[in-house]
C-alpha positions in Angstrom: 255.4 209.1 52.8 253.5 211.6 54.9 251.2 211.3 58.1 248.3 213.4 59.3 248.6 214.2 62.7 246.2 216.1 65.0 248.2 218.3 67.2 249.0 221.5 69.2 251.4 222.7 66.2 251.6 226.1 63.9 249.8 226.6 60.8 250.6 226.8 56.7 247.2 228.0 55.5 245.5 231.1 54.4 243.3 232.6 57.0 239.8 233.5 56.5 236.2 232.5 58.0 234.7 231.0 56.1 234.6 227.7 58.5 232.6 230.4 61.2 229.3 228.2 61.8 228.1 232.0 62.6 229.1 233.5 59.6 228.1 230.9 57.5 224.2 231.1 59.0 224.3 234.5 58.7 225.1 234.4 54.9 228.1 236.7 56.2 230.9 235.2 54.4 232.6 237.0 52.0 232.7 234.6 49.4 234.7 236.9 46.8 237.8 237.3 49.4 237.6 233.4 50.4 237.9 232.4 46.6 240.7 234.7 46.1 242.8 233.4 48.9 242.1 229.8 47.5 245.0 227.6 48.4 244.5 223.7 47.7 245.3 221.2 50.3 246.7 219.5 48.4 248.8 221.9 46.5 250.4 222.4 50.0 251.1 219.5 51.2 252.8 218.8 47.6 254.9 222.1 48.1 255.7 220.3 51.9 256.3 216.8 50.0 258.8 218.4 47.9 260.8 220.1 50.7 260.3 217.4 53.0 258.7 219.1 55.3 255.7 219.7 56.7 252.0 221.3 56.0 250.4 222.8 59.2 246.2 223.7 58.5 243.9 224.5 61.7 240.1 225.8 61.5 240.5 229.5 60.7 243.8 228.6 58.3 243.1 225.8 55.7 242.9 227.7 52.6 240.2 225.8 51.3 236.9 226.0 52.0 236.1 222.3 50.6 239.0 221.3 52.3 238.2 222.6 55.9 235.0 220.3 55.5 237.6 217.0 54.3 239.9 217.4 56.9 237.0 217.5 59.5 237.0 221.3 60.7 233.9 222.6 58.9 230.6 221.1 58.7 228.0 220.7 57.4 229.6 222.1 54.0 228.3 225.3 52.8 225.9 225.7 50.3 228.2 227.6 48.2 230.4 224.8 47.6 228.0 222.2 47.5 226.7 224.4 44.6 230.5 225.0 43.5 231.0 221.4 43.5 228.1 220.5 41.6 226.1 222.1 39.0 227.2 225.7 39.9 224.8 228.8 39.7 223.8 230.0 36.6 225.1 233.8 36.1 226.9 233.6 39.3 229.0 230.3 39.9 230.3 227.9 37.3 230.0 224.7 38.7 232.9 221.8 38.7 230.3 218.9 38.0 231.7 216.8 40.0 228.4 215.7 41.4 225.3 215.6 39.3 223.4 217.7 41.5 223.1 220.4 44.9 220.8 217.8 46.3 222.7 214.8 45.5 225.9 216.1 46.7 224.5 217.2 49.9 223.3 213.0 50.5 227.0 212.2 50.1 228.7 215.1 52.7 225.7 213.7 54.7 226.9 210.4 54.4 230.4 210.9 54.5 230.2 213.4 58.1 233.6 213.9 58.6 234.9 213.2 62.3 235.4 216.2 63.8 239.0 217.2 63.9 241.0 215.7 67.4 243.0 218.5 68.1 243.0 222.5 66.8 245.7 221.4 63.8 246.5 219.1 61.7 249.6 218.2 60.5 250.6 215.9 57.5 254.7 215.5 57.5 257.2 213.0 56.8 257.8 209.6 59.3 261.4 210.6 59.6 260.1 213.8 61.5 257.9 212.4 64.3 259.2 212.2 67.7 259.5 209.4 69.6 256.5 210.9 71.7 254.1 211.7 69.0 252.1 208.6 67.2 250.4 209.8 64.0 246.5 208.7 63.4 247.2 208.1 59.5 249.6 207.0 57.2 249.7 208.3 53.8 251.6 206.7 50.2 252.4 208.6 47.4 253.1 205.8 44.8 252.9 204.4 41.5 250.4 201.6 40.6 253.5 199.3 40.6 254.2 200.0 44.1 250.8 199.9 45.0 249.9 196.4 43.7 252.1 195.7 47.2 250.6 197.9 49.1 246.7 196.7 48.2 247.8 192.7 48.9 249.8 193.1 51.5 247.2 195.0 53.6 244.5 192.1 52.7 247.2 189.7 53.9 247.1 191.1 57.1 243.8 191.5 57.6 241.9 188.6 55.6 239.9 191.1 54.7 239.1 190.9 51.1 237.5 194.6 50.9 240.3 196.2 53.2 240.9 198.4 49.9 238.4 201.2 49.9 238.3 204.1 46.9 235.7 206.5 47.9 234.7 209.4 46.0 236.1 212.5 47.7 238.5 215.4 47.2 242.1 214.3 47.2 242.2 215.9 50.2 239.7 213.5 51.6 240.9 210.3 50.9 244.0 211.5 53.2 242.0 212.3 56.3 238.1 211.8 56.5 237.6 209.0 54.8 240.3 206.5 56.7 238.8 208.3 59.6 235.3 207.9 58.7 235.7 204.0 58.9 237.8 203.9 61.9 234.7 205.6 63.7 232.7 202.8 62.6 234.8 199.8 63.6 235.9 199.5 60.2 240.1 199.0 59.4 240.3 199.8 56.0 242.6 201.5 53.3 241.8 204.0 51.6 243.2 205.0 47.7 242.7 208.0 46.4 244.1 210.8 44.1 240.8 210.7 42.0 239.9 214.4 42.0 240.4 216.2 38.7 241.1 219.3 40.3 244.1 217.8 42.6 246.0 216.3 40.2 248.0 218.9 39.2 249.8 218.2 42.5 250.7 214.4 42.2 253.4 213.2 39.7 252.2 211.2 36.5 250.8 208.2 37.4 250.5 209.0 41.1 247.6 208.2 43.5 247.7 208.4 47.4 247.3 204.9 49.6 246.0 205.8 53.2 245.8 203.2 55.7 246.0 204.0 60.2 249.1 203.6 61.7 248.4 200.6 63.5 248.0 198.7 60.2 251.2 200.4 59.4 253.2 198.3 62.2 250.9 194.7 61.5 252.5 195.0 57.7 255.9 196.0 58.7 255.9 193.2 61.2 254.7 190.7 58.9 255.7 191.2 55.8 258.5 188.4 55.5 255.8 186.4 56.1 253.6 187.5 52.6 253.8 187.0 49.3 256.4 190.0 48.9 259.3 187.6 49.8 258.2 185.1 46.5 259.8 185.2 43.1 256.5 186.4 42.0 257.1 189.6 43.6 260.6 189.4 42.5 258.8 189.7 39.0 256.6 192.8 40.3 260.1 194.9 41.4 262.0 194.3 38.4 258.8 196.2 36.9 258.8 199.0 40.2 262.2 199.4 38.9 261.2 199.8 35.1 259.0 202.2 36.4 261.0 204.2 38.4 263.6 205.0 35.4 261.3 205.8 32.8 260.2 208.6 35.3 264.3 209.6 36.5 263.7 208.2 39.6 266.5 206.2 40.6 
């Protein structure tokens, strides 16, 4: 389990400038060094997953260009990636396809306009780490579809709220940050699952997606779970399979 957290803490990125609003209008941005200091998101925050510890990333060190823009320090998203993303440039970019289109892309990054980050860092680390002081915004699952049957009903149980359950398109990246976000600006308490993006899963296990919901639904399911459905022989049904699960991959 990890948490985003925007704080006053140290970095684990790769600098560069490519989030400069500056450099990015004056078409100033060395794209050739930014792409060869590439370091995924994701990829580091697996690297912190395995050492239980923690991934640090701040506006000028987030080693992802596409990933400054899901974790809410760089917008709008520069052309280059849009491109990058999308359809690429003939003779000079090969595109990802992701996205049918430049123009259709840009309509979703419009659509989606990250929050802008709450502090110059964010953190994503495990619960066991935070303070009694600090509070995190997010709380992220790494789990198995097993484990996340749970996860998904016991999260409507809480909220009779039959669409609680979001899975928007993004990076992996962004189903961790800016999306959960982007629905808590609009008065909206939802969860988000993610672990979609072709490119990212490379840094989940088999299997693996990410469930994201805000802290504060966090404590309503920990408080009432004894209460749902995950205290039925039904569930006891669903476990013996979590279990299943969990040794065919040499987890327990």
């Amino acid at each position: 389990m990890t948490c985003p957290l925007m704080g006053d803490l140290p970095f684990n990125g790769r600098p560069h400038g490519s989030a400069d609003p500056g450099k990015r209008k004056k078409n100033e941005i060395n794209w050739q060094e930014v792409f060869g200091q590439f370091s995924c998101v994701i990829g580091k925050i697996w690297l912190a997953r395995k050492k239980k510890t923690a991934a640090y990333f701040s506006s000028t060190q987030f080693g992802c260009p596409g990933g400054a823009f899901w974790l809410g320090f760089n917008k709008p998203q520069t052309e280059t990636i849009i491109h990058y993303v999308s359809s690429g440039v003939p003779g000079r970019i090969e595109g990802e396809h992701y996205c049918d289109s430049p123009d259709h892309l840009r309509q979703i990054f419009e659509y989606v306009d990250p929050v802008p980050a709450a502090g110059e860092y964010c953190v994503f680390k495990p619960v066991s780490q935070f303070s009694e002081e600090e509070t995190p915004l997010l709380v992220s699952f790494f789990t198995r579809p097993e484990s996340l049957n749970g996860l998904h009903q016991l999260a409507a149980f809480v909220t009779n709220d039959p669409e609680v359950v979001a899975s928007p398109w993004s990076a992996a990246c962004g189903s961790l940050a800016v999306w959960p976000l982007h629905y808590l600006e609009k008065g909206k308490n939802r969860a988000v699952v993610g672990g979609w993006d072709p490119s990212a899963r490379k840094f989940f296990k088999t299997d693996e997606l990410s469930f994201t919901i805000p802290f504060k639904m966090l404590i309503q399911m920990i408080d009432r779970y004894k209460d749902s459905f995950l205290t039925t022989k039904t569930w006891e049904n669903v476990h013996k399979k979590i279990n299943k699960s969990k040794k065919v991959w040499n987890e327990i």
